[in-house]
N, C-alpha and C positions, 0 to 999 in steps of 0.2 A: 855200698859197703859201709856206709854212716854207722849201722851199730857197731862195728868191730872196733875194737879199741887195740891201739898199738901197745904193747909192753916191749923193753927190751930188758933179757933177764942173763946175766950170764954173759954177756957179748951179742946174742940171739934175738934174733927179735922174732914175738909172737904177736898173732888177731887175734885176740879173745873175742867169742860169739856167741851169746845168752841166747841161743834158739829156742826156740817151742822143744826140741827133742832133747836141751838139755834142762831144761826147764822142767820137765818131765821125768827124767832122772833125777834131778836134785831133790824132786817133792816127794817122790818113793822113796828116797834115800833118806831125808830127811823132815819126813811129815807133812811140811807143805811149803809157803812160801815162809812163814814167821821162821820154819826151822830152820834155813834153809838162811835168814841172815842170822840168826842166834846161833847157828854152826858155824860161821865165818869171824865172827864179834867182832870185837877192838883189844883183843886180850890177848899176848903173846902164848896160848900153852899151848901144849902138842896138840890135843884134838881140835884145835880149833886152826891150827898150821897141815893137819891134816885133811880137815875138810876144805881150805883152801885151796892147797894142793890138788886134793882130786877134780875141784871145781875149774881150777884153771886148765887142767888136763883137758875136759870135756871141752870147756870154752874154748881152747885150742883147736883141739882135734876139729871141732865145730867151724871154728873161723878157715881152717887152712882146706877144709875143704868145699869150703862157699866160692874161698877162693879161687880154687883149682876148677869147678864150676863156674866160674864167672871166666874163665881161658887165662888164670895170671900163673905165672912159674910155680910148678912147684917145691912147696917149704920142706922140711922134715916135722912130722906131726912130733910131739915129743914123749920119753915115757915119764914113769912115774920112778924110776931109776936115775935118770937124769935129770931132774930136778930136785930129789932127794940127794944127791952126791955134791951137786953144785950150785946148792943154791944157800946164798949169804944172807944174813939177817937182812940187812939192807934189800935187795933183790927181792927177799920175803913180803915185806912193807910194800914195795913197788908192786909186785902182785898180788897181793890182797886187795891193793886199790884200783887195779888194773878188773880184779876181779868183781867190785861194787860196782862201778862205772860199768861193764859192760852188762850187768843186769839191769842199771838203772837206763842204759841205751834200748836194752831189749824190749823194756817197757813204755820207751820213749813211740807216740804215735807219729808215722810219717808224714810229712806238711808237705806239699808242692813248694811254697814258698816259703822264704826267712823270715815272715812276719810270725809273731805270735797272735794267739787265737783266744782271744777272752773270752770263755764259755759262758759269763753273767751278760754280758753287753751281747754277743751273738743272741742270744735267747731275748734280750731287751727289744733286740731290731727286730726279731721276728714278732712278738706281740704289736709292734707300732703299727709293721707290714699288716698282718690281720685285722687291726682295728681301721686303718686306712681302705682294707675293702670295703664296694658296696655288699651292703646287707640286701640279699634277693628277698623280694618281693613274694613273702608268704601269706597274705592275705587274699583269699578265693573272691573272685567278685560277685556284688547283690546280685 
């Protein structure tokens, strides 16, 4: 459950969870992936507390039943009534960032290990590896 991100909003605490099926809602909804953070921005106005909102919904809904699929207790998914009634500017900020981070989790590739993976030097060693083979003998004999 690495991609799910904790938020606690309200007293409540939610997993937001960038799945492929919300990932796919969000892009119909809002054109594609660019729209999709240009509907969330960095700008306090409604449609943009709006598209928040519904994003966290989904990522909710998403996380809590990863969850419940994975055999942990279940949460209460939340609506869009309850977090419109109770949710504080403060709380709002906490979940828009809650909401970036678990996209950018979504699209985080999974590692077996802790190390980081340098995609220039990986590609380096492997040319070294090819050059260090023998060269098979393509000359036909006299």
């Amino acid at each position: 459950m690495e991609r799910q991100v904790k938020v606690k909003i309200n007293g409540k605490e939610y997993h937001f969870l960038y799945s492929i099926s919300v990932m796919f809602d969000a892009t119909e909804k809002f054109g594609n992936i660019q729209g999709v953070f240009d509907a969330i921005g960095n700008e306090s106005k409604k449609q943009n507390a709006e598209s928040v909102i519904w994003l966290a919904l989904k990522m909710a809904e998403a996380g809590e039943l990863a969850r419940r699929y994975a055999g942990h207790v279940d949460l209460s998914i939340p609506t869009e009534r309850e977090f419109n009634l109770n949710l504080s500017p403060v709380d709002y900020e906490m979940m828009r960032l809650a909401v970036v981070k678990a996209m950018e989790a979504g699209y985080m590739r999974s590692v077996e290990n802790n190390e980081e993976i340098d995609l220039t030097l990986l590609e380096i060693e492997e040319k070294k590896t090819e050059e260090k083979a023998p060269v098979p003998n393509t000359r036909t004999p006299p």
